[in-house]
C-alpha beads as a LAMMPS data file, in Angstrom:
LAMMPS data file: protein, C-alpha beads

173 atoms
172 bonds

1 atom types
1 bond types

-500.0 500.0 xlo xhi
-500.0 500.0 ylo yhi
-500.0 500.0 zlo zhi

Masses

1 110.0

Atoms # bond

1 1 1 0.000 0.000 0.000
2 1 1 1.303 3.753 -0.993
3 1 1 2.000 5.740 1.508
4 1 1 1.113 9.420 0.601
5 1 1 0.482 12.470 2.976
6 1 1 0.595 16.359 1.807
7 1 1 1.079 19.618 4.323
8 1 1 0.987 23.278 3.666
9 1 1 3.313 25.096 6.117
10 1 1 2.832 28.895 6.663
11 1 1 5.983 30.471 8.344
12 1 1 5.000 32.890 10.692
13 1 1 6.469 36.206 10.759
14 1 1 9.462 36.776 13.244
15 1 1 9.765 40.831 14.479
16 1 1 12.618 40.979 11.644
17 1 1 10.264 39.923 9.112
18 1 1 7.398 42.333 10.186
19 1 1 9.710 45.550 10.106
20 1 1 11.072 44.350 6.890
21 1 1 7.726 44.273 6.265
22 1 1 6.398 47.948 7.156
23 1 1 10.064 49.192 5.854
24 1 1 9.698 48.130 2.141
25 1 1 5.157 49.049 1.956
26 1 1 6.239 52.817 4.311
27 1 1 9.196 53.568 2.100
28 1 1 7.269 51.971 -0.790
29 1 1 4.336 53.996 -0.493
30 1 1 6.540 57.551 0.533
31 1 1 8.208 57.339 -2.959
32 1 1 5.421 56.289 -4.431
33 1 1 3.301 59.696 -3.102
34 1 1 6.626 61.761 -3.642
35 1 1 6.646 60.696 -7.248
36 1 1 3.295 61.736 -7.994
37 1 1 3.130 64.857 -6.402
38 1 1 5.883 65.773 -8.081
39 1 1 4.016 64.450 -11.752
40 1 1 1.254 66.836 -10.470
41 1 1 3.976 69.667 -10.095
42 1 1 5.079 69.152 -13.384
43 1 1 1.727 68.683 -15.148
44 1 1 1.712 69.569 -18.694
45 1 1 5.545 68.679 -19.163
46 1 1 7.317 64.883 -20.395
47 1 1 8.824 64.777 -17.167
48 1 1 5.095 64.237 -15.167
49 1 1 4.360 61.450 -17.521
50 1 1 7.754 59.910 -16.558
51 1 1 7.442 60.490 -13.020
52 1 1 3.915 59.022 -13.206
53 1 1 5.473 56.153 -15.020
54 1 1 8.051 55.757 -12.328
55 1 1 5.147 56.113 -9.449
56 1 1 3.170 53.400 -11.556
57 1 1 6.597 50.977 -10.901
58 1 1 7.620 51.830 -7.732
59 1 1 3.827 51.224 -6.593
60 1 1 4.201 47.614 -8.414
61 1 1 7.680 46.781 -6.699
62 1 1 6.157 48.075 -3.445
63 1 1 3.514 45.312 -3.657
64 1 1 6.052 42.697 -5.343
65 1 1 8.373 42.951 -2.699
66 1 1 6.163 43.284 0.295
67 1 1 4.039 39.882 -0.323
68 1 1 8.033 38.160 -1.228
69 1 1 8.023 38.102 2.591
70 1 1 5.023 35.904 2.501
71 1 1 6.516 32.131 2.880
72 1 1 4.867 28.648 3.212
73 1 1 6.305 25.165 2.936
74 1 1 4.893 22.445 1.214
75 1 1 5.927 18.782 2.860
76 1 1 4.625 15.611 0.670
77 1 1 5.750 12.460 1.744
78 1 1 5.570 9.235 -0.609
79 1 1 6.739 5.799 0.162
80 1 1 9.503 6.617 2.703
81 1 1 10.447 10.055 0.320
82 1 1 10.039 13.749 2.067
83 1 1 9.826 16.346 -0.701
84 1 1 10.137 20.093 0.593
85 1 1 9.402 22.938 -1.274
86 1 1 9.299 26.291 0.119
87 1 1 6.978 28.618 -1.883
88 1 1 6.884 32.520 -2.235
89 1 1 4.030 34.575 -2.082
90 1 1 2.095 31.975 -3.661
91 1 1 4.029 32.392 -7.360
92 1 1 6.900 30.920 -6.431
93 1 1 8.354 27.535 -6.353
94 1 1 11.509 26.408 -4.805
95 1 1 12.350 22.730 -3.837
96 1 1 14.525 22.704 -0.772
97 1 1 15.183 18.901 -0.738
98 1 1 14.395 15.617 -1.379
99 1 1 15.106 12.842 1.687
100 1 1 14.584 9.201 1.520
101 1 1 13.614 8.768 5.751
102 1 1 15.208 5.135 5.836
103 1 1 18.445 6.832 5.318
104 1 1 17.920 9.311 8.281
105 1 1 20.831 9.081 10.899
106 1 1 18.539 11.160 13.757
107 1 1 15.238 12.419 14.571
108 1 1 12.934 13.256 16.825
109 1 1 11.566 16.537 18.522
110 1 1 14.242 19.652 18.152
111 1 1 15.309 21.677 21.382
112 1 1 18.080 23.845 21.184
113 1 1 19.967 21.666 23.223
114 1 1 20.656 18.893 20.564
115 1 1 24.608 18.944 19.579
116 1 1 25.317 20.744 16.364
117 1 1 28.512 20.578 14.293
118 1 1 30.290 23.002 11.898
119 1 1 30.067 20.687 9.306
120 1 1 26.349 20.573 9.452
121 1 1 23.876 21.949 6.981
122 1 1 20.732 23.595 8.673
123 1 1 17.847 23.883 6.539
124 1 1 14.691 25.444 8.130
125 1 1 11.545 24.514 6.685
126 1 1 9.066 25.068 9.707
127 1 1 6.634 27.786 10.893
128 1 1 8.461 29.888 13.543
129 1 1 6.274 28.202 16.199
130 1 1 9.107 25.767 18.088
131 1 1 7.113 23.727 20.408
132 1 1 6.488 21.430 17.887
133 1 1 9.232 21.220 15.853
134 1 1 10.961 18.059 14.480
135 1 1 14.745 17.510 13.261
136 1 1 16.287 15.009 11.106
137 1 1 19.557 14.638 10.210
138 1 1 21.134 12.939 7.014
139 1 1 22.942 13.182 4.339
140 1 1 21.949 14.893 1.418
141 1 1 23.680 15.257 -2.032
142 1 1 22.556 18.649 -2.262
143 1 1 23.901 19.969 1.105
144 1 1 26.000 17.479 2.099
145 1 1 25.725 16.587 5.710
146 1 1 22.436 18.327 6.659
147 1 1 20.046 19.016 9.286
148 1 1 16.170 19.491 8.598
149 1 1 13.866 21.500 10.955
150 1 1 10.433 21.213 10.381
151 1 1 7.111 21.013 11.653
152 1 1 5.257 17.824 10.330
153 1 1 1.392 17.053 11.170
154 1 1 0.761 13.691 12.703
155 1 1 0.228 11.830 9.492
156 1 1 3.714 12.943 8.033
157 1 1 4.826 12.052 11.336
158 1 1 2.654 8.927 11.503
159 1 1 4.562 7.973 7.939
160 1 1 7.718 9.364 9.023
161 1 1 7.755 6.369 11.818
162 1 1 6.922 3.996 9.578
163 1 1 9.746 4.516 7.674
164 1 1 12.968 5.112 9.820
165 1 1 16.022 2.977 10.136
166 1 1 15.555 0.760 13.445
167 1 1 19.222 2.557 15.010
168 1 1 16.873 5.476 15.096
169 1 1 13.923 4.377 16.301
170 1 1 15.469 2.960 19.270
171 1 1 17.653 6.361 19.937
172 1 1 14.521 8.803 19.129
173 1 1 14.477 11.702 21.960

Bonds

1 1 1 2
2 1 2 3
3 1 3 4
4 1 4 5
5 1 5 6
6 1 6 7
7 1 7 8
8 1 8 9
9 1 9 10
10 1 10 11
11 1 11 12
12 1 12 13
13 1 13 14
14 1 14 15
15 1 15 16
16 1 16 17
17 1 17 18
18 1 18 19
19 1 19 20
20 1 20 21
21 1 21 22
22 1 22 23
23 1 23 24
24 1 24 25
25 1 25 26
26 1 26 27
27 1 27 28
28 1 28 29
29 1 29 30
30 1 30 31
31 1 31 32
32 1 32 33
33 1 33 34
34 1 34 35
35 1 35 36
36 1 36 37
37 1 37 38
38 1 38 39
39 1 39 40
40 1 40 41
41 1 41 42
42 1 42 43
43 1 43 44
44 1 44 45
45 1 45 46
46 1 46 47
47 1 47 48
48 1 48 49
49 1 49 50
50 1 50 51
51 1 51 52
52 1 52 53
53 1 53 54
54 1 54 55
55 1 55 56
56 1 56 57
57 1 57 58
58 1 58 59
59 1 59 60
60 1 60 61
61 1 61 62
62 1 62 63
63 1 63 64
64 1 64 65
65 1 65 66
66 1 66 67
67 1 67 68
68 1 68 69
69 1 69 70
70 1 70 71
71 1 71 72
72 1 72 73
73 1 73 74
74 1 74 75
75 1 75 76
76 1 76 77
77 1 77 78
78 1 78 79
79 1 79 80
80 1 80 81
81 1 81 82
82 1 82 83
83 1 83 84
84 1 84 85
85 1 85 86
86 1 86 87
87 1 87 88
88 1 88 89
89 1 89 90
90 1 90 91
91 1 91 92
92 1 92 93
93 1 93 94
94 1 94 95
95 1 95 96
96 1 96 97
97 1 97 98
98 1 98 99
99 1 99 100
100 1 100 101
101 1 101 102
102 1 102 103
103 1 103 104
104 1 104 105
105 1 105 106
106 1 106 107
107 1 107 108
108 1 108 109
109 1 109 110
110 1 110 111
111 1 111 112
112 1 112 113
113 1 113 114
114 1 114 115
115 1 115 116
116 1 116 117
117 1 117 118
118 1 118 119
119 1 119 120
120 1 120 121
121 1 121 122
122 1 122 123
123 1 123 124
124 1 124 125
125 1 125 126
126 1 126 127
127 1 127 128
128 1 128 129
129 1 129 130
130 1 130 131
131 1 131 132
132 1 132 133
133 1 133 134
134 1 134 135
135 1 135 136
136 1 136 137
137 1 137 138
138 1 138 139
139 1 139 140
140 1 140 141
141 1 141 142
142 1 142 143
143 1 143 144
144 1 144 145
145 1 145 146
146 1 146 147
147 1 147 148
148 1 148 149
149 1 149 150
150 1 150 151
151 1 151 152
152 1 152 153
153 1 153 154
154 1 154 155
155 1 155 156
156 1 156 157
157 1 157 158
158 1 158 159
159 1 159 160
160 1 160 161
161 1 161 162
162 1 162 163
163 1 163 164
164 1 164 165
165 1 165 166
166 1 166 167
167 1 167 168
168 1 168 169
169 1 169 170
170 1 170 171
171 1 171 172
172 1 172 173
């Protein structure tokens, strides 16, 4: 029998992200009022239909960049394979990885207290919130020795069980 779950992440905003956030729609919106005033100014000339023109693209960037900061991960685990993709304001797609679980050398429930190492890749997949947050460790030919943060439902999790090497089963935290 197949064994197929999908999850939609959304990452929640840290206070970095939110002041990003009002910095790029404030200073957005200030240039582009300051533009058009000053194509209201210069009515009648070329230059207000340029600086109308360059309102009309800094209001576009304003709203392109300011919903970039929106960021949800998609998890979709099939037959003992956990796909990540990490998508952008809904237009975007980026796959983060691709795991196979039964080559997983760790997992179980992250705490900042698990030991890290320098040669370890940390990819963060997971909504901000950490009390339930899961890690798994393993190679990847992408990253190389890497670390996965992420925050799985309990039928990804349910899946995820079903699937890991015994060695880590028996050392799960």
């Amino acid at each position: 029998m197949d064994s197929f779950a999908e999850q939609l992440v959304r990452r929640e905003d840290t206070s970095a992200d939110k002041m990003k956030k009002y910095l790029i729609y404030g200073g957005g919106i200030f240039i582009t009022l300051a533009l058009i005033i000053l194509a209201v100014i210069k009515m009648g000339s070329t230059l207000s239909i340029i600086m109308l023109l360059l309102a009309l693209g800094s209001g576009y960037l304003t709203y392109f960049f300011g919903t970039s900061t929106y960021v949800e991960y998609e998890y979709a685990f099939t037959n003992g394979e956990l796909d990540i993709d990490k998508i952008i304001a809904k237009r975007k797609r980026v796959e983060l990885l691709s795991a196979d679980v039964r080559k997983f050398t760790a997992f179980g429930k992250y705490s900042e207290d698990i030991a890290d190492s320098a040669d370890l890749t940390t990819v963060i997949s997971s909504d901000n919130i950490a009390s339930h947050e899961y890690y798994a460790d393993f190679e990847s030919e992408k990253y190389g020795k890497t670390r996965l943060i992420f925050a799985p439902d309990e039928k990804i999790l349910e899946y995820i069980n079903d699937y890991l090497p015994y060695t880590v089963k028996k050392n799960m935290k």
